[in-house]
DOVEX-826217 format. One record per residue (C-alpha): x, y, z; residue in one letter. Coordinates in steps of 0.02 Angstrom, whole numbers. Layout:
! residues N
SITE      x      y      z aa
SITE      X      Y      Z  a
...
This chain:
! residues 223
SITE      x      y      z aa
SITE      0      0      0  x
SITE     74    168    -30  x
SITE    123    297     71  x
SITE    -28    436    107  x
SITE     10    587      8  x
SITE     69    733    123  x
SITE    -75    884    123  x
SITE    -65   1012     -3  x
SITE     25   1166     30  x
SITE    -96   1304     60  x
SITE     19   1444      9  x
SITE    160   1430   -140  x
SITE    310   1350    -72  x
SITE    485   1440    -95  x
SITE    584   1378   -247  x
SITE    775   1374   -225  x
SITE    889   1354   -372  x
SITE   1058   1293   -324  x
SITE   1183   1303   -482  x
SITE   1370   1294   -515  x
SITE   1510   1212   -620  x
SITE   1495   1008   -596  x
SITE   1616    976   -441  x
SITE   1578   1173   -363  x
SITE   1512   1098   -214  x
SITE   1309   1128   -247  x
SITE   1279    947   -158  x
SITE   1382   1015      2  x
SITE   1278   1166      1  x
SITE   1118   1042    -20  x
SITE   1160    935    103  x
SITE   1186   1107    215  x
SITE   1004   1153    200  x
SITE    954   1003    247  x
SITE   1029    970    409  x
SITE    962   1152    440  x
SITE    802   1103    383  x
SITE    779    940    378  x
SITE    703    845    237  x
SITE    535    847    293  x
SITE    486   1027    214  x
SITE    587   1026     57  x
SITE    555    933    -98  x
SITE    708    903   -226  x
SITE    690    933   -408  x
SITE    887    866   -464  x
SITE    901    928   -660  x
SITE   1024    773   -679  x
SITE    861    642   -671  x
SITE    802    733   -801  x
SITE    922    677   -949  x
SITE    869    623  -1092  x
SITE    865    416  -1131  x
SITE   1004    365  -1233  x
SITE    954    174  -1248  x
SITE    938    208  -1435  x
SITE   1091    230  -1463  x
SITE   1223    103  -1460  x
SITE   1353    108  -1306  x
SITE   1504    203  -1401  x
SITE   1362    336  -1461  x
SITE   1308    356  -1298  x
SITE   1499    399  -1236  x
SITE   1520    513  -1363  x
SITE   1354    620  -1317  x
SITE   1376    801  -1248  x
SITE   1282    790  -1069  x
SITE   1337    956  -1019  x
SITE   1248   1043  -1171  x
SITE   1058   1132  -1129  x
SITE    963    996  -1259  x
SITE   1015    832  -1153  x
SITE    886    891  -1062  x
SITE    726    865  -1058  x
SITE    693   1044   -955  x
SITE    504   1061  -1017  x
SITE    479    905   -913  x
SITE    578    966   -764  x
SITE    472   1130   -794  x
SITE    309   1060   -807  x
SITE    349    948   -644  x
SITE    403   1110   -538  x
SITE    248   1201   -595  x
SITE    134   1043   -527  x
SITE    225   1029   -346  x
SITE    218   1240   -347  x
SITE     -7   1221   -372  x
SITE     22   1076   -229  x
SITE     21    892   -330  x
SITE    159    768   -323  x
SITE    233    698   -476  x
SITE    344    556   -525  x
SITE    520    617   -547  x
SITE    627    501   -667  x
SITE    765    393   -626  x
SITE    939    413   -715  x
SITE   1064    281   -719  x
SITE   1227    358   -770  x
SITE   1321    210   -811  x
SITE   1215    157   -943  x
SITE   1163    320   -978  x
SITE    949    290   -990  x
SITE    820    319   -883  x
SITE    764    160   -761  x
SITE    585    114   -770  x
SITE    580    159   -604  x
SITE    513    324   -549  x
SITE    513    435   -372  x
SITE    364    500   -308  x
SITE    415    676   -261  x
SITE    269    767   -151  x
SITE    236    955   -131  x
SITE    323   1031     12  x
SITE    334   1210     96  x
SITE    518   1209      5  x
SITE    551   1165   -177  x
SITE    739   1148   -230  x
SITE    786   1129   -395  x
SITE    975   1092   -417  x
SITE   1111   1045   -578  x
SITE   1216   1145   -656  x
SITE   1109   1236   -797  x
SITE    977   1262   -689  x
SITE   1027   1468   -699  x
SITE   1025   1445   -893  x
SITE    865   1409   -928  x
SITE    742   1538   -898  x
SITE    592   1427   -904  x
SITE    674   1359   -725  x
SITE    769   1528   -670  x
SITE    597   1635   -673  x
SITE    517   1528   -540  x
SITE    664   1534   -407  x
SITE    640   1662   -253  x
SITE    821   1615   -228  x
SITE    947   1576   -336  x
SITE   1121   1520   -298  x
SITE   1284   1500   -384  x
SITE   1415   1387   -312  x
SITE   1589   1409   -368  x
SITE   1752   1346   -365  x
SITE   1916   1338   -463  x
SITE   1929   1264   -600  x
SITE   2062   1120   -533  x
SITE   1967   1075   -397  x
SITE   1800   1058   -487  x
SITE   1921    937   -604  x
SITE   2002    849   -450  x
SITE   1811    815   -391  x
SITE   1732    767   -548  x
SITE   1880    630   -562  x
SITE   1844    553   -374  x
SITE   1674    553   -417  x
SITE   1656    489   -601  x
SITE   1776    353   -543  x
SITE   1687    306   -377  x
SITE   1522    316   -434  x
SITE   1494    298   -618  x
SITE   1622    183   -635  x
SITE   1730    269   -760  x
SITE   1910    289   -816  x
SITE   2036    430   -790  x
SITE   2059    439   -984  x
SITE   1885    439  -1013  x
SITE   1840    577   -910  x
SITE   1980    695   -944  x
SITE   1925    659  -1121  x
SITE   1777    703  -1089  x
SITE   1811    872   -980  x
SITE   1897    932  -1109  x
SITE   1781    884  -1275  x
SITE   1654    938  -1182  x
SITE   1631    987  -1016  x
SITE   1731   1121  -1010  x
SITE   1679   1207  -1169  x
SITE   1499   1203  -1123  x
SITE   1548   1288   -947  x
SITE   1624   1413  -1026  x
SITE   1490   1439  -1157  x
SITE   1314   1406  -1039  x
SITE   1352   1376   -840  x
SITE   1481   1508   -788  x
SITE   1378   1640   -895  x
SITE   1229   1602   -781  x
SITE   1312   1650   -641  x
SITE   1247   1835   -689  x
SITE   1068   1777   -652  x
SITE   1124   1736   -449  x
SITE   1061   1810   -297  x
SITE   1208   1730   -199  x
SITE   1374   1680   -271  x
SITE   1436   1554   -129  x
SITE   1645   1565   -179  x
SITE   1752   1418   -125  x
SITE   1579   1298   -148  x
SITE   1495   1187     23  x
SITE   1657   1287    136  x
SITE   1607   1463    138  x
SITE   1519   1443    323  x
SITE   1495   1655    313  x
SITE   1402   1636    140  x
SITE   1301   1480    179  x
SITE   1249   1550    342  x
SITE   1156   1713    234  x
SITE   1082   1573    129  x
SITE    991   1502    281  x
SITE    944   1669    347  x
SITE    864   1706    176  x
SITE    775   1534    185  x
SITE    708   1554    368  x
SITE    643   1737    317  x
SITE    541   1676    146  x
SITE    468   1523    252  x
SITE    401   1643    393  x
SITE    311   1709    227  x
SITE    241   1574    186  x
SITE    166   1526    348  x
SITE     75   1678    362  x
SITE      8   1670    197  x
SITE    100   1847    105  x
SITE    233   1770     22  x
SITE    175   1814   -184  x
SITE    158   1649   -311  x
């Protein structure tokens, strides 16, 4: 039997956009908000669940595809899933598998929530996403040690090769930084330097949160 669904949120929740280069540190600052916060009052809206399948395409295609480019998204999705947890209705966020690169049959039930944060590294790019944020974040971080993280992760979790992925940073990655995420930055409220570290920076980011929620829970916080 599923779970009950949680009650609708009477007044629109507060939409956070956390952006940054991939390894700036946007999962520390996440993972910030939610021991603040706890996970009870925030739904997650993670733009990397919303890649496009690539089972079409044979295996060497697939490693040859440019993820870091705008259209390997499927954003109107993403967009049309924020706007039905903003009017209060749950949805079923896909599930990505990165080693395969495709989308698991699987979904996750994602329910409205007082908080709505939408996180990935175009998510400043593309208006469509950017003009529903009352916050929006940049995390950044120099350029070697969004490298040195990508590698520990890409390795560790996606089960990849140093050649691949430096391959990959440079065919693509960085280009498309250059070109889409780092422009993006312009659109911030709060550019957190040095990524999840920057205790001074994070601490205005929860001070910002605490003030919009005290909106919302008397009602004259504006859709």
């Amino acid at each position: 039997m599923p779970a009950p669904r949680a009650p609708m949120p009477m007044n629109p929740p507060v939409v956070i956009g956390i952006a940054g280069g991939s390894g700036s540190g946007k999962t520390t600052v996440l993972n910030h908000i939610l021991e603040e916060f706890g996970s009870d009052p925030i739904a997650i809206l993670d733009h990397d669940a919303y890649y496009h399948d690539l089972s079409h395409l044979s295996r060497e295609k697939r490693a040859q595809f440019n993820f870091d480019h705008p259209d390997a998204l499927e954003t109107s999705l993403m967009r049309e899933h924020l706007d039905r947890l903003i009017e209060g209705e749950a949805i079923e966020k896909p599930v990505y598998d990165f080693t395969t690169h495709t989308r698991r049959e699987e979904t996750e039930t994602v329910e409205p929530r007082p908080v709505i944060i939408i996180e990935g590294i175009l998510v400043l790019a593309e208006s469509a996403l950017e003009e529903r944020m009352d916050i929006k974040i940049y995390v950044d971080a120099a350029d070697d040690i969004r490298l040195m993280r990508r590698i520990r992760r890409d390795m560790q979790e996606r089960d990849r090769s140093i050649e691949g992925i430096l391959r990959q940073y440079e065919r693509t990655v960085r280009p498309m930084h250059l070109e889409f995420v780092e422009p993006s930055k312009r659109e911030a409220d709060i550019i957190i330097p040095r990524g999840g570290h920057n205790e001074v920076a994070i601490q205005m980011v929860m001070s910002r949160i605490q003030e919009l929620l005290r909106l919302v829970e008397q009602g004259t916080l504006q859709a």
